[in-house]
C-alpha positions in Angstrom: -39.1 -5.5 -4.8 -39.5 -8.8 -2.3 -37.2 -8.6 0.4 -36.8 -4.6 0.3 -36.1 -2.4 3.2 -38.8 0.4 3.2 -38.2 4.3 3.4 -36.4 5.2 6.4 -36.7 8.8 8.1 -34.5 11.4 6.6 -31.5 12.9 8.0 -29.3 15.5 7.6 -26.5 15.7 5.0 -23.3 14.9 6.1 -20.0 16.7 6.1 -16.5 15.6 5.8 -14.9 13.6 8.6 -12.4 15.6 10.6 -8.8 14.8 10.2 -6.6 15.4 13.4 -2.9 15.7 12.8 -0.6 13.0 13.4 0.6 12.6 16.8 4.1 14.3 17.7 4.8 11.4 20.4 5.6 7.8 20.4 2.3 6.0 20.2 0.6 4.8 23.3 -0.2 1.5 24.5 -3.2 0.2 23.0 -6.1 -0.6 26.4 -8.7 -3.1 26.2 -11.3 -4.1 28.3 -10.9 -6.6 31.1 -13.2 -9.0 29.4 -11.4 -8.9 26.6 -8.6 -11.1 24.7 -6.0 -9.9 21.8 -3.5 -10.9 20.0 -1.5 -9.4 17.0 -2.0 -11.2 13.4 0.5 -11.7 10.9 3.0 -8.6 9.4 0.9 -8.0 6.5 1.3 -4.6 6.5 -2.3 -3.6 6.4 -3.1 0.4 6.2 -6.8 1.1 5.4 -8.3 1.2 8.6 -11.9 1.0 6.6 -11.8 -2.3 4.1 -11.0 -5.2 6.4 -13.5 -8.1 6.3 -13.3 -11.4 7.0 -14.9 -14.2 4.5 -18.1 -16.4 5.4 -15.9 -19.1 6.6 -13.9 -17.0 8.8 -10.1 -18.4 6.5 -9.6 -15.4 5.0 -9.9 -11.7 5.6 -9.5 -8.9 3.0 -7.7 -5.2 2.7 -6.8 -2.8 0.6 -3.2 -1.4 0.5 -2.5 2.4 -0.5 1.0 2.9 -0.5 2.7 4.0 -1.8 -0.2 4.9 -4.3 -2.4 8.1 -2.3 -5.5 6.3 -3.0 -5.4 1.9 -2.7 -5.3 0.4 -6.2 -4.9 -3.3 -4.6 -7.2 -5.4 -2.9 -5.6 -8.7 -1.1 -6.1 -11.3 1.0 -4.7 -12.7 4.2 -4.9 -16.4 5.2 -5.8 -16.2 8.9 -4.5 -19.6 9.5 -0.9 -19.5 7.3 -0.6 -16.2 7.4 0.1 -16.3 3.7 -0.8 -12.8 1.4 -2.3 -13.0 -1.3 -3.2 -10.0 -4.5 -6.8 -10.3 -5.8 -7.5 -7.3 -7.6 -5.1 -4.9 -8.7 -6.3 -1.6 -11.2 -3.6 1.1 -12.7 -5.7 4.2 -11.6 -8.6 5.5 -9.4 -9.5 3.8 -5.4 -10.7 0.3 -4.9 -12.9 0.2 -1.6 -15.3 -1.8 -0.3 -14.9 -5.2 -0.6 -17.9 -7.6 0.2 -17.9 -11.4 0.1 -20.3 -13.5 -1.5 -21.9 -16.9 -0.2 -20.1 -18.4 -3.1 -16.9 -19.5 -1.7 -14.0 -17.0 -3.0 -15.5 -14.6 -4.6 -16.9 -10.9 -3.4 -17.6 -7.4 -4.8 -15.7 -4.2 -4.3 -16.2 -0.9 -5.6 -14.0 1.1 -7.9 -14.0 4.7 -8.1 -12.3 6.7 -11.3 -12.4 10.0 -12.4 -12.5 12.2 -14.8 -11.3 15.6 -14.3 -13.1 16.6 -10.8 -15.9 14.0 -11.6 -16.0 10.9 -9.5 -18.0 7.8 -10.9 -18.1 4.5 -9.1 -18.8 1.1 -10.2 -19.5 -2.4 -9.1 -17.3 -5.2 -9.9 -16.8 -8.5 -9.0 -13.9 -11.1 -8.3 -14.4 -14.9 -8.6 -11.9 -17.5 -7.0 -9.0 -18.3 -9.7 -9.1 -15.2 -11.6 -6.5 -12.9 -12.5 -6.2 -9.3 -10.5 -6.6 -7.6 -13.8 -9.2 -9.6 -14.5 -12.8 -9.1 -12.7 -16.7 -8.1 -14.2 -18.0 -5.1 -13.9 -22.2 -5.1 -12.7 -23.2 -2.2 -13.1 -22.4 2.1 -13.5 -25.3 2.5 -11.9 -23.7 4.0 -8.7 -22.7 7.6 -9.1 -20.8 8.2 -5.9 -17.6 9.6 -5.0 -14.9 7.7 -3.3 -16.8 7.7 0.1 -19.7 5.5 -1.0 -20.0 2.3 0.4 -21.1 -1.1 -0.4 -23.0 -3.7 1.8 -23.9 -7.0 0.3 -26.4 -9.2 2.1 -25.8 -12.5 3.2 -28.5 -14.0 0.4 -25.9 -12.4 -2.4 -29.0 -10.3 -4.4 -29.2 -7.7 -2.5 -27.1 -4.6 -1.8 -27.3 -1.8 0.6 -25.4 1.7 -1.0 -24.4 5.0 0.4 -23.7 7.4 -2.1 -23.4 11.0 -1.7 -24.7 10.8 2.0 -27.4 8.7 0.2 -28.7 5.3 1.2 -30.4 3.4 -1.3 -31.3 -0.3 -1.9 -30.3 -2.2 -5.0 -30.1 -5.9 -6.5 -27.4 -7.9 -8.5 -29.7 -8.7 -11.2 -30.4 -5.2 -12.1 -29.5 -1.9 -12.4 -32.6 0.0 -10.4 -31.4 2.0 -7.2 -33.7 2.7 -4.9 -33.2 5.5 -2.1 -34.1 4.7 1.1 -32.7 7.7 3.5 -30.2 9.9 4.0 -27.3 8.9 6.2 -24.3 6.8 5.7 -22.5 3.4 6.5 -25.2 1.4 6.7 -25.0 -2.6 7.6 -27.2 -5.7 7.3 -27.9 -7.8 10.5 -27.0 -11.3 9.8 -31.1 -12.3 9.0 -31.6 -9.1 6.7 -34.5 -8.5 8.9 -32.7 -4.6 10.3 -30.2 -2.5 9.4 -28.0 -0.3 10.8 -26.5 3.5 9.6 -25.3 6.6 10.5 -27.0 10.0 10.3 -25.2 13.7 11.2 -26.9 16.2 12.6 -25.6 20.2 11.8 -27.0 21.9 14.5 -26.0 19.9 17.0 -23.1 18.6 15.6 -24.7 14.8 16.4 -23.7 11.4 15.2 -26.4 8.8 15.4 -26.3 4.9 14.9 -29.8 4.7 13.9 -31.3 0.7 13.8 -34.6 0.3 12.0 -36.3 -3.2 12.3 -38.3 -5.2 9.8 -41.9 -4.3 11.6 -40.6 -0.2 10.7 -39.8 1.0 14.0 -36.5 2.8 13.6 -34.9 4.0 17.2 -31.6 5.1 18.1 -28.6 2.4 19.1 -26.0 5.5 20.2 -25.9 9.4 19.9 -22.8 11.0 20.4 -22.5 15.3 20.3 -18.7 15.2 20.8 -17.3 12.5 19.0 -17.3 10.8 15.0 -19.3 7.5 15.1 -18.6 5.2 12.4 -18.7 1.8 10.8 -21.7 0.4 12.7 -21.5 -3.7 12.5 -23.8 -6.6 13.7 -22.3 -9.7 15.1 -22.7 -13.4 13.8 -25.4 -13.5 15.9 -27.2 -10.2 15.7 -27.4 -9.8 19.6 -24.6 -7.0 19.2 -23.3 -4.0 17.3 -19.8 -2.6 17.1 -18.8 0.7 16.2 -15.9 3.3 16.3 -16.0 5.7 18.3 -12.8 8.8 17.4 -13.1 12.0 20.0 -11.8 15.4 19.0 -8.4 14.5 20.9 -7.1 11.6 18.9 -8.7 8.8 21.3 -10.1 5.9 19.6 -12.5 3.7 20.8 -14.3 0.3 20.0 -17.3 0.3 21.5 -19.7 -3.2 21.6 -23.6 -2.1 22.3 -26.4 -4.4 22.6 -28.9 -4.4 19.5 -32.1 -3.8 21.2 -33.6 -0.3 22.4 -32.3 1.1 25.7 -29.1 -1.7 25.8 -26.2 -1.1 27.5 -22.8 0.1 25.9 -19.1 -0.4 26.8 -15.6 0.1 25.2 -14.0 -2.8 24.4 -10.6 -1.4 23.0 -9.0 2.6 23.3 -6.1 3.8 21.7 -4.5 7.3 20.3 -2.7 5.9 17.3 -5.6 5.0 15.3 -7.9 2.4 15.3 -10.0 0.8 12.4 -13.2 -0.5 11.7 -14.1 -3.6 13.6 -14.5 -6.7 11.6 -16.5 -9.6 12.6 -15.3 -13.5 12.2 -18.2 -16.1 12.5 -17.0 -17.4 15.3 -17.7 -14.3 17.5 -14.4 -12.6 17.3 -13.4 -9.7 15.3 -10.4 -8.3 14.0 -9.2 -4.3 14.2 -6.6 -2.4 12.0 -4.3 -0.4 14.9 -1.8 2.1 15.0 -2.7 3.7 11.1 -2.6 7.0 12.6 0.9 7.4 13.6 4.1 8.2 11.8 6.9 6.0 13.0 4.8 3.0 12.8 3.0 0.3 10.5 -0.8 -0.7 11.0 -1.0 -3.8 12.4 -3.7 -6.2 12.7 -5.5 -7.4 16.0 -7.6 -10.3 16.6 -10.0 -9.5 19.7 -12.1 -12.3 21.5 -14.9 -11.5 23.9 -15.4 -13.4 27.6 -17.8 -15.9 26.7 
């Protein structure tokens, strides 16, 4: 297949992500980094912390919203400039998750997961600009996950990155052959689809890794972490940078910003205990973060974080 990522090194399986109660106390302040620049965006309610992206053109970002449903049955769409919400894709049953945008201007792929009896099955669908919430195309059934697969569409459109079952595996639009690259989970494109970025688990040692294997085949490690989850590895625009979430065993959450080259230097960016989401890159450099999920008395709200130039 032209273009494909070869066979990474295998990993460990992966277990389930741990879930810390909710705080007891009033939310803390939300701490960023000296070099760093927020602001809060719009009331939109947001509540995954996962599913936020923001479109090629850096107008629009999408979510999913799960209440009062248990599992999000709506994808929709913020206008970062009027603040104005719009619904995409709405389904009466099963999870919606992972929406990915397309070069062509409105339209992206998601992933919807239904079930029958105990038995997840997930399947790719696309949304194009103008059509009804109801009404989007399915691609393919070919993706037998759960609802904790994940999509990653590359910026040429054809080709897709999936994790299924702890399971990564390369696939096309145009067809319905998967093929498995490694074990691990959450992987990411770099902007030139020349690397990629995932996640493997260790059991023994109870290790997160952010593994990034280039387009020569050298694969080396971006961060390790024994006593905390790593998650949702991301390039920037530019590829000179990878964000990730860092969550710790007492409810601190942490964006951390590394650079994306062997032996590059790592800081926090943002820390909080009420929960922060994945981060999600705007072309322009910035990125936008979903805080404050994890506690009761409050709604998620969305941040827009700039970097000192």
């Amino acid at each position: 297949m032209p273009g494909c990522v070869s066979t990474l090194a295998s990993c460990a399986s992966t277990p389930p992500l741990p879930t810390a109660p909710r705080p007891a106390n009033p939310p803390q302040p939300i701490v960023f980094d000296p070099a760093v620049d927020a602001e809060q965006v719009g009331n939109a309610g947001i509540v995954s912390s996962h599913n936020v992206v923001v479109s090629p053109d850096g107008a629009t970002l999408l979510f999913t919203e799960n209440e009062p449903a248990l599992y999000p049955k709506v994808i929709l769409g913020l206008d970062l400039a009027s603040e104005a919400v719009t619904e995409y894709v709405r389904v009466p049953e099963g999870r919606l998750h992972d929406p990915a945008w397309l070069p062509t201007p409105g339209a992206f792929f998601f992933v919807q997961d239904t079930s029958a009896g105990r038995a997840w099955q997930s399947r790719i669908a696309r949304h194009d600009p103008g059509a009804a919430p109801e009404a989007f195309t399915v691609l393919t059934t070919a993706m037998a996950a759960g609802p904790k697969g994940s999509l990653r569409v590359a910026p040429d459109g054809v080709r897709i990155l999936l994790a299924t079952k702890d399971q990564i595996a390369l696939a096309r639009v145009d067809s319905e052959v998967v093929v498995p690259l490694a074990a691990g989970m959450e992987p990411t494109w770099s902007p030139d689809t020349k690397r990629i970025a995932y996640l493997t688990f260790e059991d023994e040692s109870h290790r997160f890794t952010i593994l990034v294997r280039e387009d020569d085949g050298r694969t080396w490690p971006l961060a390790l972490d024994a006593r905390a989850v790593l998650d949702c590895p991301a390039f920037s625009p530019d590829g000179a940078s990878i964000a990730y979430l860092r969550a710790t065993t007492d409810d601190q959450y942490e964006i951390w910003l590394a650079t994306a080259q062997p032996g590059g230097a790592s800081r926090p960016l943002v820390r909080g205990t009420q929960g922060l989401g994945c981060p999600a890159w705007a072309p322009d450099g910035t990125f936008y973060v979903v805080a404050g999920w994890r506690h009761a008395a409050s709604r998620s709200v969305l941040l827009h974080v700039r970097l000192a130039r």
